[in-house]
Backbone as CSV, one residue per row, in Angstrom:
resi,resn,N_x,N_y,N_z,CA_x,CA_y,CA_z,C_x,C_y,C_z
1,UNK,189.326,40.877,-115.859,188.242,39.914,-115.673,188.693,38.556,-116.188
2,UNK,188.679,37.325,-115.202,189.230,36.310,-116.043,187.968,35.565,-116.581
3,UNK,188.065,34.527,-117.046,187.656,33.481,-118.089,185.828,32.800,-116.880
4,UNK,186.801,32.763,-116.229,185.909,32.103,-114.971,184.510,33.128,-114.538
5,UNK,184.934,34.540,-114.558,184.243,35.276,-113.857,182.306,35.128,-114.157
6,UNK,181.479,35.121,-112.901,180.311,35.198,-113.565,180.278,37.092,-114.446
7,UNK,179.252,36.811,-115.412,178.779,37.941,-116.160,177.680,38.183,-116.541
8,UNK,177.043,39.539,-116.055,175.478,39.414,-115.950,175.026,40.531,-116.932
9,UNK,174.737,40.181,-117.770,174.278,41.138,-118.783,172.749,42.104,-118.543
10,UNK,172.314,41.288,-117.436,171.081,42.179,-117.246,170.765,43.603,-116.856
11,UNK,170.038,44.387,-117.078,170.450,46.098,-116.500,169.941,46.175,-114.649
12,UNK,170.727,45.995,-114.364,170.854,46.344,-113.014,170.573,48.013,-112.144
13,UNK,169.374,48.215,-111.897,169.711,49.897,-110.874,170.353,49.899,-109.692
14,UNK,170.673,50.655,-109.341,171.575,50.866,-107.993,170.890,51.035,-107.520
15,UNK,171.833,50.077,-106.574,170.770,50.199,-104.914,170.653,51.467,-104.095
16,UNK,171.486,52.064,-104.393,171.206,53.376,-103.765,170.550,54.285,-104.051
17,UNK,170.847,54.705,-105.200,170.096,56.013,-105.756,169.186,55.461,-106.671
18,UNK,169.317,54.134,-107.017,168.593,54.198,-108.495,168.936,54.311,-109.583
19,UNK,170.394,54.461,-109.659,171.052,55.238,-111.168,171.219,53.822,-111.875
20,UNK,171.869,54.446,-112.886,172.163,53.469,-113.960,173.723,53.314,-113.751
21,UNK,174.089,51.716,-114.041,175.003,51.011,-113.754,176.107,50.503,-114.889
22,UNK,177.225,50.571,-114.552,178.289,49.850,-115.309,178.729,48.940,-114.822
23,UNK,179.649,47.380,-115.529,180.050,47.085,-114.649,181.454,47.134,-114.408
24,UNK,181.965,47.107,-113.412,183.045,47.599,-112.961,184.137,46.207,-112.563
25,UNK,184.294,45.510,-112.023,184.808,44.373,-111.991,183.890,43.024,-112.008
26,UNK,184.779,41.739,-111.638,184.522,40.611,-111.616,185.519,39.937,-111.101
27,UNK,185.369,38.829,-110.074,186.111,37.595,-109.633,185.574,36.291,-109.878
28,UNK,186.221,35.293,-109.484,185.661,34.095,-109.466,184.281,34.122,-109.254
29,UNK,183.641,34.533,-107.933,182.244,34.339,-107.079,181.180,35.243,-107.674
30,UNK,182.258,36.410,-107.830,181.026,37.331,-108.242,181.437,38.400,-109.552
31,UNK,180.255,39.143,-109.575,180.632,40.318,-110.644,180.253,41.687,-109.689
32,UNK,180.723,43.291,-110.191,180.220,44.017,-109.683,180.121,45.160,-110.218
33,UNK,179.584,46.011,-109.835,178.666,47.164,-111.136,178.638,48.230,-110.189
34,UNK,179.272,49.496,-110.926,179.293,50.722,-110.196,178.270,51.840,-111.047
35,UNK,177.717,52.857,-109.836,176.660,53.605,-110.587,177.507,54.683,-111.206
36,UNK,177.024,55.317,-112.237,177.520,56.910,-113.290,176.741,57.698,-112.036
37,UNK,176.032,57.651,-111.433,175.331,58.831,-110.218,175.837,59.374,-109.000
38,UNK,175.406,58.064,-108.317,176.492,58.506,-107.132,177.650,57.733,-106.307
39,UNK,178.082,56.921,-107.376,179.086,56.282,-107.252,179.336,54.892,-106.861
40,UNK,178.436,54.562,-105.750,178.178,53.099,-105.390,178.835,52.086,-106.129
41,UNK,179.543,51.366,-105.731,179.771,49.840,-106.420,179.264,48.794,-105.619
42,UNK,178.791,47.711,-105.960,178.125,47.103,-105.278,178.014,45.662,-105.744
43,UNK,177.693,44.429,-105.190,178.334,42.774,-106.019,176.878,43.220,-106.689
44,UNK,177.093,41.915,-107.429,175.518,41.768,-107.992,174.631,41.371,-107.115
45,UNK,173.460,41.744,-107.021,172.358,41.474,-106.203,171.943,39.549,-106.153
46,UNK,172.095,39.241,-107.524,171.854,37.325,-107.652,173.169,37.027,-106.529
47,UNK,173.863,37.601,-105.944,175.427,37.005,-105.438,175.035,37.013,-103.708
48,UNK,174.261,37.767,-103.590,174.016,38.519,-102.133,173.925,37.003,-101.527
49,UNK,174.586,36.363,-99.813,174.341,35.626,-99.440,173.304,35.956,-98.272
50,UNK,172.649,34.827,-98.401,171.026,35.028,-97.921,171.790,35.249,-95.900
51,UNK,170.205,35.275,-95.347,170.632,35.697,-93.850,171.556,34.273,-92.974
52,UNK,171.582,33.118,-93.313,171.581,31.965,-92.409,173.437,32.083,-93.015
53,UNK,173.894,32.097,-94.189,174.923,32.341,-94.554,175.792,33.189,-93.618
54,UNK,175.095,34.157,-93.953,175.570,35.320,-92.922,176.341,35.681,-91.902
55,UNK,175.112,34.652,-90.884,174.945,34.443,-89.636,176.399,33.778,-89.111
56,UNK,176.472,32.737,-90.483,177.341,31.356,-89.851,178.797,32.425,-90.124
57,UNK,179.202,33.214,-90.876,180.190,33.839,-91.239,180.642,35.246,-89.912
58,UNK,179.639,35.680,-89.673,179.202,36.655,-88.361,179.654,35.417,-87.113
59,UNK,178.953,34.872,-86.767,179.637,34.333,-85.807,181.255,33.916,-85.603
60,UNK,181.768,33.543,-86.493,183.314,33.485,-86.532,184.403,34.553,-86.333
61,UNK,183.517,35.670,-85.958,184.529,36.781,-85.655,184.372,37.180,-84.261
62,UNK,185.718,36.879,-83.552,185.925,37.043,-81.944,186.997,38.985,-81.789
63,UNK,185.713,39.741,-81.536,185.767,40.829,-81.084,185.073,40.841,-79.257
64,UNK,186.196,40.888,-78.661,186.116,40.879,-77.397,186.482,42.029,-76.430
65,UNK,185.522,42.336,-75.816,185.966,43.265,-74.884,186.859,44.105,-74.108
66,UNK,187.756,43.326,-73.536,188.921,43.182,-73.480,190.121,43.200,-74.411
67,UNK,189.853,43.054,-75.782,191.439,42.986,-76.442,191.509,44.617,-77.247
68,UNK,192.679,44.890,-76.806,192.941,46.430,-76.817,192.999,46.352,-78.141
69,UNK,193.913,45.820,-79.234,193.368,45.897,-80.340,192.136,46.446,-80.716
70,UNK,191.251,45.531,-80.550,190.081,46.000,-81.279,189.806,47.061,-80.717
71,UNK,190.250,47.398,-79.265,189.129,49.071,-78.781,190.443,50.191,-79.537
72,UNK,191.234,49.600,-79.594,192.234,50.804,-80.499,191.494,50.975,-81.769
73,UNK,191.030,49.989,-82.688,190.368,50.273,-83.636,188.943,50.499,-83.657
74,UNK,188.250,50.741,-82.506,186.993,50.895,-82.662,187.332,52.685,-82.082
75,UNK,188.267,53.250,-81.187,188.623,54.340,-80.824,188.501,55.525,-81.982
76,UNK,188.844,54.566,-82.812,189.049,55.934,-84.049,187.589,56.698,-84.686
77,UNK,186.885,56.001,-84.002,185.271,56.479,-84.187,184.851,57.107,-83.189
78,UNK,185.484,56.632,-82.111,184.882,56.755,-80.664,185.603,58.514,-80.270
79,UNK,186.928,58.427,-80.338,187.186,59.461,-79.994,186.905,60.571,-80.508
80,UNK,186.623,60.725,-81.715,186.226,62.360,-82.752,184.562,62.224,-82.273
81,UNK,183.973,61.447,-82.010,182.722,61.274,-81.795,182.122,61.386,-79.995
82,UNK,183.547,61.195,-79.724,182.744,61.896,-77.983,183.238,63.476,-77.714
83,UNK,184.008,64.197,-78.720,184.533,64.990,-78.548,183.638,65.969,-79.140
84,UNK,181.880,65.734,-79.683,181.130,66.240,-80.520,179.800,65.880,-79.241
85,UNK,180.332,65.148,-78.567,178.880,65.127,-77.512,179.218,65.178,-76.112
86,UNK,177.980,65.031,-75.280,177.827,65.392,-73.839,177.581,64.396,-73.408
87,UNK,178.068,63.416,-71.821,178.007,63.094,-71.248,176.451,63.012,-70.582
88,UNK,175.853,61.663,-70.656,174.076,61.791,-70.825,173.526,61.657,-71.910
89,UNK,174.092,61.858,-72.990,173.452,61.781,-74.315,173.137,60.158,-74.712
90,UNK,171.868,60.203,-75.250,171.497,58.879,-75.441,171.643,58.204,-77.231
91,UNK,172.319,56.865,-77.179,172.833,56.530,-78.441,172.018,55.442,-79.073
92,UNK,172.054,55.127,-80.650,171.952,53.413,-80.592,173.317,52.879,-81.251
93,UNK,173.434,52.006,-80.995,174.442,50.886,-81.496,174.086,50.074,-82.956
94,UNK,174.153,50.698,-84.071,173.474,50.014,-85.330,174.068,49.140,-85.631
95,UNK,173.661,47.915,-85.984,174.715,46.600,-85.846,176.101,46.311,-85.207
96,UNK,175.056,46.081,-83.903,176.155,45.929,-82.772,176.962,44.574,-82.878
97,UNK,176.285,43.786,-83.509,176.792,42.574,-83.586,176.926,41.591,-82.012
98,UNK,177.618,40.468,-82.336,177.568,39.431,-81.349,177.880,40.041,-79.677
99,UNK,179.140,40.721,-79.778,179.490,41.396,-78.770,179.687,42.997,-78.827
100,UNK,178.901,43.719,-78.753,178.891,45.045,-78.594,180.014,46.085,-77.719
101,UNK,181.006,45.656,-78.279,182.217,46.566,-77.369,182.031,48.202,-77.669
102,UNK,181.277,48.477,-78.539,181.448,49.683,-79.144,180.134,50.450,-77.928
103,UNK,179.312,49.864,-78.014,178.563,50.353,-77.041,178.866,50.681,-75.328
104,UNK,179.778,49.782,-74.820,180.321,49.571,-73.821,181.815,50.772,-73.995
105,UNK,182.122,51.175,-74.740,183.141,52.698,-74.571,182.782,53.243,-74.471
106,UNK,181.627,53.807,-75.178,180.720,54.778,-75.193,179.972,54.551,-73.589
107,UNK,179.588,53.896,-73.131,178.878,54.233,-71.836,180.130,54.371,-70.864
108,UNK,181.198,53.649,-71.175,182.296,53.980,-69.853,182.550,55.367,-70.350
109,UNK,182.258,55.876,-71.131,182.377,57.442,-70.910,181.105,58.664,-71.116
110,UNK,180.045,58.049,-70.289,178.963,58.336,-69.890,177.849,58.471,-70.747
111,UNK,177.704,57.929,-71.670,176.360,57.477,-72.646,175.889,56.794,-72.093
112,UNK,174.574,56.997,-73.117,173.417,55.769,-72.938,173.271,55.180,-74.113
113,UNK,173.889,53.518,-74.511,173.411,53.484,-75.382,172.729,52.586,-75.336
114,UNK,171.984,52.493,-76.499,170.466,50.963,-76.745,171.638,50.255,-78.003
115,UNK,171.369,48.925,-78.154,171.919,48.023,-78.914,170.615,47.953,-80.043
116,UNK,171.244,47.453,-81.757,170.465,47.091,-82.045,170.927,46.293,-83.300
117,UNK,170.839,45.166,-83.702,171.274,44.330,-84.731,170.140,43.077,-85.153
118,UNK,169.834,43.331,-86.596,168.633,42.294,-86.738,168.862,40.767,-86.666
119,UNK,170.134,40.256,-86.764,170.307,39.156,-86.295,170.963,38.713,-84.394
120,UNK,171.460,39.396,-83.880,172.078,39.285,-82.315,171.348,40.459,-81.065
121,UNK,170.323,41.326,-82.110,169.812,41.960,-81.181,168.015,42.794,-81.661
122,UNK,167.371,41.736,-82.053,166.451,42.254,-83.213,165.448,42.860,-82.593
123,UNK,165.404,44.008,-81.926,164.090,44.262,-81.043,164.378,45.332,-81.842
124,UNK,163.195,45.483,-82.743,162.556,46.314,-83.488,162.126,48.029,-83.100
125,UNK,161.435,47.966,-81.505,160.722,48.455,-80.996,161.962,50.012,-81.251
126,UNK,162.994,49.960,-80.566,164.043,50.926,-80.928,164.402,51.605,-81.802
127,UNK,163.620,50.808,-83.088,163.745,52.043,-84.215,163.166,52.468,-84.525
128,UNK,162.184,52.659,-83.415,160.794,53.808,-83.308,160.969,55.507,-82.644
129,UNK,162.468,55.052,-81.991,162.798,56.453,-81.310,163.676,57.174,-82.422
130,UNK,163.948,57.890,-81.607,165.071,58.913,-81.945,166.029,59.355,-80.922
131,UNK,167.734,59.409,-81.666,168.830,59.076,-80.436,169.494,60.436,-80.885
132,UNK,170.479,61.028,-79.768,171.445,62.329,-80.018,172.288,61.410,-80.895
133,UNK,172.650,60.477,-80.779,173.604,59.878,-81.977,173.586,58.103,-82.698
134,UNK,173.931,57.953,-83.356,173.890,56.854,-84.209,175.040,56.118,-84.766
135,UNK,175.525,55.373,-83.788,176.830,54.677,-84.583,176.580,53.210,-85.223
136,UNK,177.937,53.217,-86.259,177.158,52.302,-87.201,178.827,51.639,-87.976
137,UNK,179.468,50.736,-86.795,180.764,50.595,-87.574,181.372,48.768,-87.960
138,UNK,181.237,49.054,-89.300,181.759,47.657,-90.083,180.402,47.319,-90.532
139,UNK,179.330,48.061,-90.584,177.973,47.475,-91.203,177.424,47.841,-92.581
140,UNK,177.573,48.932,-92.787,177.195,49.783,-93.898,177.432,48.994,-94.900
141,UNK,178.991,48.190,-95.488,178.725,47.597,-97.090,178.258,46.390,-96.314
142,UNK,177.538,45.563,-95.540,176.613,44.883,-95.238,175.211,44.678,-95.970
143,UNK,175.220,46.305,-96.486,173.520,46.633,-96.578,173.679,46.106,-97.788
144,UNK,172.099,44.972,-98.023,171.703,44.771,-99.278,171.055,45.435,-99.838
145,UNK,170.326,46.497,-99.122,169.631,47.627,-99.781,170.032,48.990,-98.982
146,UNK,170.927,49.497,-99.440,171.201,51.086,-98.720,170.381,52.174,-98.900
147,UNK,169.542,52.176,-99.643,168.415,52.855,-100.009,167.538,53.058,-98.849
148,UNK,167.263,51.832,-98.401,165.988,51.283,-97.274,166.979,51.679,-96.030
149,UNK,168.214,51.368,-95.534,169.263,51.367,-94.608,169.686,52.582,-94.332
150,UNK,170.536,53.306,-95.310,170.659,54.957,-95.019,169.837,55.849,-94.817
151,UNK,168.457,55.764,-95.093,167.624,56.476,-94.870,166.760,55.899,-93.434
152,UNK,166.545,55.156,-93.087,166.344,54.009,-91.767,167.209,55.030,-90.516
153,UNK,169.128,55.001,-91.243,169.761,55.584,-90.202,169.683,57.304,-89.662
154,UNK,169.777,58.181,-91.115,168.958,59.380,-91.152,167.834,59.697,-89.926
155,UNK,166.576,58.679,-90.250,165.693,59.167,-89.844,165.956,58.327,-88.008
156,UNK,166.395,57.954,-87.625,166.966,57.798,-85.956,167.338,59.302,-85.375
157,UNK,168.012,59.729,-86.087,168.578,60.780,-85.471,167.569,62.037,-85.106
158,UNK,167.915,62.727,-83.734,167.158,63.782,-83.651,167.998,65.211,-84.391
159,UNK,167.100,66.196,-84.261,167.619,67.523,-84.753,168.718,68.021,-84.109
160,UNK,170.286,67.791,-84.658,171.377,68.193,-84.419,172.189,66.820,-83.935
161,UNK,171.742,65.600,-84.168,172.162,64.321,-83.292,173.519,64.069,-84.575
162,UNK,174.186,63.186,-84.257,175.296,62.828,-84.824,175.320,61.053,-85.674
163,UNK,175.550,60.882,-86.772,175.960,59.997,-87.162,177.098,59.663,-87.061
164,UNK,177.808,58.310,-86.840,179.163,58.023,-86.611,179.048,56.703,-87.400
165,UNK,180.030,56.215,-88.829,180.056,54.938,-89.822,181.319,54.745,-89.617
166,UNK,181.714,53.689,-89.702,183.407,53.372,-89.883,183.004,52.172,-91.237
167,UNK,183.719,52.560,-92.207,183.792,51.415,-93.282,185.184,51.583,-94.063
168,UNK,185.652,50.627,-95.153,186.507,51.137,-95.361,186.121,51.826,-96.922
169,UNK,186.983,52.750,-97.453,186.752,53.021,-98.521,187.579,52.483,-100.070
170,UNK,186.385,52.440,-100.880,187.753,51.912,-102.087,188.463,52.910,-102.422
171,UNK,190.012,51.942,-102.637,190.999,52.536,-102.413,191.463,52.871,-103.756
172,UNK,192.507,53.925,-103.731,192.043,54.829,-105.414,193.574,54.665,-106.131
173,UNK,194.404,54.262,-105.440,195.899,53.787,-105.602,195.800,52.204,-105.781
174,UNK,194.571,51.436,-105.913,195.382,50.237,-106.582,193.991,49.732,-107.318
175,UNK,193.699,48.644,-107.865,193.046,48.221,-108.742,191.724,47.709,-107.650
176,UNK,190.465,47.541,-108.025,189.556,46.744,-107.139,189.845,45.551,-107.113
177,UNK,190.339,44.933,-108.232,190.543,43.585,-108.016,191.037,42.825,-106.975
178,UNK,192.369,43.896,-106.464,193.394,43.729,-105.791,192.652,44.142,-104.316
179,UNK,191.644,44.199,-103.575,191.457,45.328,-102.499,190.616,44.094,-101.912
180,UNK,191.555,43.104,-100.557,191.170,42.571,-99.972,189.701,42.499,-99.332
181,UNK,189.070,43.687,-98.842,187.834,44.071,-98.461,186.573,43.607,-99.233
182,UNK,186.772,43.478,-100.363,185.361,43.249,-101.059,185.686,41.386,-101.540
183,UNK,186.759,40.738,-100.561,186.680,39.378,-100.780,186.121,38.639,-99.197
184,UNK,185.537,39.438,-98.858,184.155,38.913,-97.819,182.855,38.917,-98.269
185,UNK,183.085,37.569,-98.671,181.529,37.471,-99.522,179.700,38.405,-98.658
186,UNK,180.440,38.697,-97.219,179.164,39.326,-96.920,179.473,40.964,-96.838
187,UNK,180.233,41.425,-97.557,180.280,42.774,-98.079,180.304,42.954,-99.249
188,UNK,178.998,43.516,-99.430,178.409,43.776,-101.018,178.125,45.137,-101.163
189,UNK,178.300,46.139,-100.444,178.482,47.546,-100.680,179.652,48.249,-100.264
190,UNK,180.185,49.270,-101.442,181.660,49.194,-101.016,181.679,51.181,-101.472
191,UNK,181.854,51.782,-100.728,181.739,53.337,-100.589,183.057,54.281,-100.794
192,UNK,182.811,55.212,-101.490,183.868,56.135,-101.706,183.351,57.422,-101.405
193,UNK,184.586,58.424,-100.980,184.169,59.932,-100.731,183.259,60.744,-101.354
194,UNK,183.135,60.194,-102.421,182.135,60.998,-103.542,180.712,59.850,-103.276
195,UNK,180.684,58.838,-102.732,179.500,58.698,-102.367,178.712,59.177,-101.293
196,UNK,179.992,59.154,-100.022,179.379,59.704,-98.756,179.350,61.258,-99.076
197,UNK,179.291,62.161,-99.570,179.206,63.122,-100.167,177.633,63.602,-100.600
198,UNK,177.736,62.288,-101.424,176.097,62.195,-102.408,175.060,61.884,-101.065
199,UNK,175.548,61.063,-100.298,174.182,60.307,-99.355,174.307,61.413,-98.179
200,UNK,174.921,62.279,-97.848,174.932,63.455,-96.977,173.747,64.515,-97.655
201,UNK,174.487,65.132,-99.236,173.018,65.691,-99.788,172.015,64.951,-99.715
202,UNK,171.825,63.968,-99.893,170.798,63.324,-100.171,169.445,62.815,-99.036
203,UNK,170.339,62.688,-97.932,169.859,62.440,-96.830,169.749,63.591,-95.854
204,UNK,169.914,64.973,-96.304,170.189,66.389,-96.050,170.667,66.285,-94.557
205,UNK,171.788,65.533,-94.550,173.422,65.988,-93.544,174.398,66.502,-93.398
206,UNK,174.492,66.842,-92.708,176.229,67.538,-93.255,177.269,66.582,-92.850
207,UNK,178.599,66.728,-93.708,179.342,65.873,-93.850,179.961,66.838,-92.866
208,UNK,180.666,66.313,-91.756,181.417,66.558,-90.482,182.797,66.324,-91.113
209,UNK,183.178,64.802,-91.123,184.184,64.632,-91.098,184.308,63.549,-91.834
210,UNK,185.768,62.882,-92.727,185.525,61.743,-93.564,187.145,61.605,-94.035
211,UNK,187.576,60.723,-92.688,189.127,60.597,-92.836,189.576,59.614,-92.486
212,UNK,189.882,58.729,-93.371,190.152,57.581,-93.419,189.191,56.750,-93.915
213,UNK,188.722,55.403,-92.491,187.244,54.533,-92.744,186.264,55.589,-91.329
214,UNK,186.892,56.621,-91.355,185.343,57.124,-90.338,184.794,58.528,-91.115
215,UNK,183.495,58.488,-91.061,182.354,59.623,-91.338,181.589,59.512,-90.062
216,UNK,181.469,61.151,-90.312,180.651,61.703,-89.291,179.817,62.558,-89.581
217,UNK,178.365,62.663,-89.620,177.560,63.503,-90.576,176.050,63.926,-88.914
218,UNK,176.423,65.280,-89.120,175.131,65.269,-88.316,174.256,66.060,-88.908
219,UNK,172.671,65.779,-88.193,171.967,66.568,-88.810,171.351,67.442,-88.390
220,UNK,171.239,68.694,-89.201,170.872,70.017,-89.107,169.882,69.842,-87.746
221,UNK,170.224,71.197,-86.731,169.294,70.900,-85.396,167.967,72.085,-85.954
C-alpha cells in the first residue's frame, strides 16, 4: 500500500453476502476490501463511478461484429454453452452492451435471443420473463450491487435453463496489486472460484463448469 493510497477506516459489508470485510489492497484511486464469507473483493463503494462516467468509458470500446478476434473470445462461452442447448431455445443477452455480437452467434446458430443492457438497451419489460438461458459476459464485476444483480440473474432463468458469465478471475500466482483487470476504474467486483462456488449455493445452482473466465451454472429443472 503506498503513501498515496486512499484509506477507509469505516466498516464496510459486502455487497454480496453481507459479510464482514477486510481490507485487502489499495492504489492510487482506490482502496479495496475482501469478505472472510464468501470471498468477494470489491473497490470501495465511495470509489464506484456514477452511471454518466460509465457510459463515457463504455462507449470507447469497439467490439465489432466482424473482427474474429473478439468472436474467438466471445466463443469460449459460446461454444460449451451451445453444446448444453437446443436449437429454438430462447435467450437474454445480460449486458449486451453497445454492439451485441454475442447475441448475434448465438442466433446464427439458431437461438432466440432478447438483448438487454440498462444503459444501450434499457427495456425493462424483459426482465419480467423467463429464458432457457442467460448470458452475461464482461458484466458481472460491473455490478455495484451483486446482491440485487445475481439474484436478478438467478431468477430469469427457467427450471433447468442455463447461466453462461465470462469474467476474469483473481489470479492466485501474483499479487492484486499487480493484476491489470481491477485498473478499470468501472470494475469494482472482482470474483474467485470459491466465490462462484458460494453464489451457486446460494442462489441454489449448480456449478456446471468454471474454467478459466467462463462459468456455467444451471438451474435445477
Amino acid at each position: 500500500m503506498t503513501a498515496e493510497a486512499p484509506v477507509h477506516t469505516d466498516p464496510v459489508r459486502c455487497t454480496l453476502c453481507a459479510g464482514r470485510t477486510v481490507g485487502h489492497a489499495a492504489d492510487l484511486r482506490r482502496s479495496y476490501l475482501r469478505c472472510d464469507h464468501c470471498g468477494l473483493i470489491f473497490a470501495h463503494p465511495s470509489s464506484h463511478p456514477d452511471r454518466d462516467t460509465e457510459k463515457a468509458i463504455y462507449d470507447l470500446h469497439e467490439n465489432h461484429p466482424g473482427d474474429p478476434g473478439y468472436r474467438a473470445f466471445l466463443s469460449r462461452l459460446v461454444m460449451p454453452l451451445l453444446e448444453r442447448l437446443s436449437p429454438g431455445m430462447e435467450g437474454l443477452d445480460y449486458g449486451c452492451g453497445p454492439g451485441p455480437v454475442l447475441s448475434m452467434m448465438l442466433e446464427e446458430a439458431g437461438m432466440r435471443v432478447t438483448c438487454f443492457d440498462p444503459l444501450y438497451a434499457p427495456d425493462d419489460s424483459v426482465l419480467s420473463r423467463r429464458y432457457d438461458f442467460v448470458t452475461c459476459t464482461e458484466v458481472v464485476e460491473h455490478f455495484h450491487r451483486p446482491a440485487e444483480d445475481w439474484s436478478r440473474l438467478a431468477a430469469l432463468l427457467r427450471p433447468g435453463g442455463w447461466l453462461g458469465v465470462m469474467t476474469r478471475m483473481v489470479p492466485e500466482d501474483r499479487t492484486f496489486g499487480d493484476w491489470h483487470y481491477k485498473n478499470d476504474p468501472t470494475h469494482v467486483s472482482f470474483y474467485s472460484p470459491k466465490v462462484m462456488r458460494w453464489l451457486a449455493a446460494a442462489l441454489d445452482l449448480q456449478l456446471v463448469r468454471l474454467q478459466g473466465d467462463v462459468v456455467l451454472m444451471r438451474k435445477p429443472a
